[in-house]
N, C-alpha and C positions, 0 to 999 in steps of 0.2 A: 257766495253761492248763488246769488239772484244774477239773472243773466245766462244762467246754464240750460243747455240744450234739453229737454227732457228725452232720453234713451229707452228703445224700445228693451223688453226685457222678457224671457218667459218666468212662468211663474217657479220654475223648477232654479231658473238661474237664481230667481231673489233667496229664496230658501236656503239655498244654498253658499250664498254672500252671508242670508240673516244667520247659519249656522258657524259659519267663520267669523264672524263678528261677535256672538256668545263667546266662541270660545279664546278670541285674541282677550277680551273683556272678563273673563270670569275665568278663565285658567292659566294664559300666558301672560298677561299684566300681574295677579298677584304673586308668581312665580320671581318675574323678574324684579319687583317690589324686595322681593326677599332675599334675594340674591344682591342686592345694592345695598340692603341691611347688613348681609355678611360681610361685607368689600369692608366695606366701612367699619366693621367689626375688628377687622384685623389692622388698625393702626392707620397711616398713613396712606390718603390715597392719591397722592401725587404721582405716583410709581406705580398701580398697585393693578396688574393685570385684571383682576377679576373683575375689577371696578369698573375699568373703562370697557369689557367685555360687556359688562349687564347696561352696563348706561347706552352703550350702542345699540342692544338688543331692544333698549327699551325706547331708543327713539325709533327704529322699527317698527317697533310695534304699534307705538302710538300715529306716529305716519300711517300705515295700514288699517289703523281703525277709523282716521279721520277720511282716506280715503274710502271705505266702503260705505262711511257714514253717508257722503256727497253719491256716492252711484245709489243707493238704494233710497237716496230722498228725491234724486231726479231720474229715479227709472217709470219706465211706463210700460207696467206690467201686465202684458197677455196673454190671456188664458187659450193655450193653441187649442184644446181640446174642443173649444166652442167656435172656432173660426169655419166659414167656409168661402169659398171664392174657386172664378173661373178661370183664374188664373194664378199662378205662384207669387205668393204675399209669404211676407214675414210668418217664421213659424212654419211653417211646410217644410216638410220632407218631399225630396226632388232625387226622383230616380235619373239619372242622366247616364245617356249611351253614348261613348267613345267613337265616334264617326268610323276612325280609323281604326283602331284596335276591337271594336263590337266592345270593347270592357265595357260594365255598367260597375256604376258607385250611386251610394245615397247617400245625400248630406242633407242636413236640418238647417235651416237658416234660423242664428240666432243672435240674439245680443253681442256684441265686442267683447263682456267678460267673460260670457262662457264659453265662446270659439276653440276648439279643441277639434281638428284634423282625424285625431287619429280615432276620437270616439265619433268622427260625422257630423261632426258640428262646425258650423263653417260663419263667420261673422256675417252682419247684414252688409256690414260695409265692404267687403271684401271681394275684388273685380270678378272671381266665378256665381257670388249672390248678386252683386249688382246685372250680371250680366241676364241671368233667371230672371229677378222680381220682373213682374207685367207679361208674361209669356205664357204658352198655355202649351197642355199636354200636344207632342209633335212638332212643337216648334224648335231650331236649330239656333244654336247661341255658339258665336266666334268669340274664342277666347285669349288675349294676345298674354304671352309670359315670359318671363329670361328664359325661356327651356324653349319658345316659338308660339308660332299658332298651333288651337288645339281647338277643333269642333266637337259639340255636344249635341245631342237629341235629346230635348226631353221627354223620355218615355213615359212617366206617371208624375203625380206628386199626389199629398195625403197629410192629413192632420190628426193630429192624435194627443 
């Protein structure tokens, strides 16, 4: 673990990790504990479906816990609501207008594990946030993608 990057993170993201992490720990592990009891219960498990079903589920699981365990000890959790800046930082909400089509969309710049598209959440690392961070309301960000170029205006951004 020593040697790893510290990850920026909101605080909404860790809650949210720390609540999947409760529950792979305190209701899908003892689930599947019990279910390798039954396997086992029924005879032989050299053959024995159920067995090898819970046993995968439970390396799953445990991989999943060891990995949130590693992002929520190396995140570096910030609190958007208290941020301000002259220009689009981590954490900001970015209204961006469509050069050519006038569309406007607003994405959040957030951590790697919460990036999610469809709810406006867009990674930090991710070439339409890298393209924003440093820029300021009115400035224009070229954005190369497999679909082409696509120019942006940034019309507002906001923290919340």
């Amino acid at each position: 673990m020593s040697g790893q990057e510290r990850q920026p993170m909101t605080s909404e993201g860790k809650t949210k990790l720390e609540n999947e992490l409760r529950h792979l720990m305190h209701t899908e592990r003892p689930q599947i504990i019990k279910a390798i009891e039954e396997a086992r219960s029924n005879g032989d498990i050299t053959e024995n479906a159920d067995y090898d079903a819970a046993k995968e589920r439970q390396a799953f699981c445990e991989s999943r816990i060891s990995d949130i365990q590693v992002k929520i000890a190396n995140a570096e959790v910030i609190d958007t609501k208290s941020l301000k800046s002259e220009k689009v930082i981590f954490g900001a909400f970015v209204i961006l207008q469509d050069v050519e089509s006038n569309d406007e969309v607003t994405y959040q710049i957030v951590g790697e594990d919460e990036s999610d598209v469809k709810s406006g959440k867009i990674s930090v690392f991710s070439p339409l946030a890298r393209a924003v961070i440093g820029k300021k309301k009115g400035d224009s960000v070229e954005l190369k993608s497999p679909k082409g170029e696509k120019e942006y205006e940034i019309k507002n951004f906001f923290f919340r």
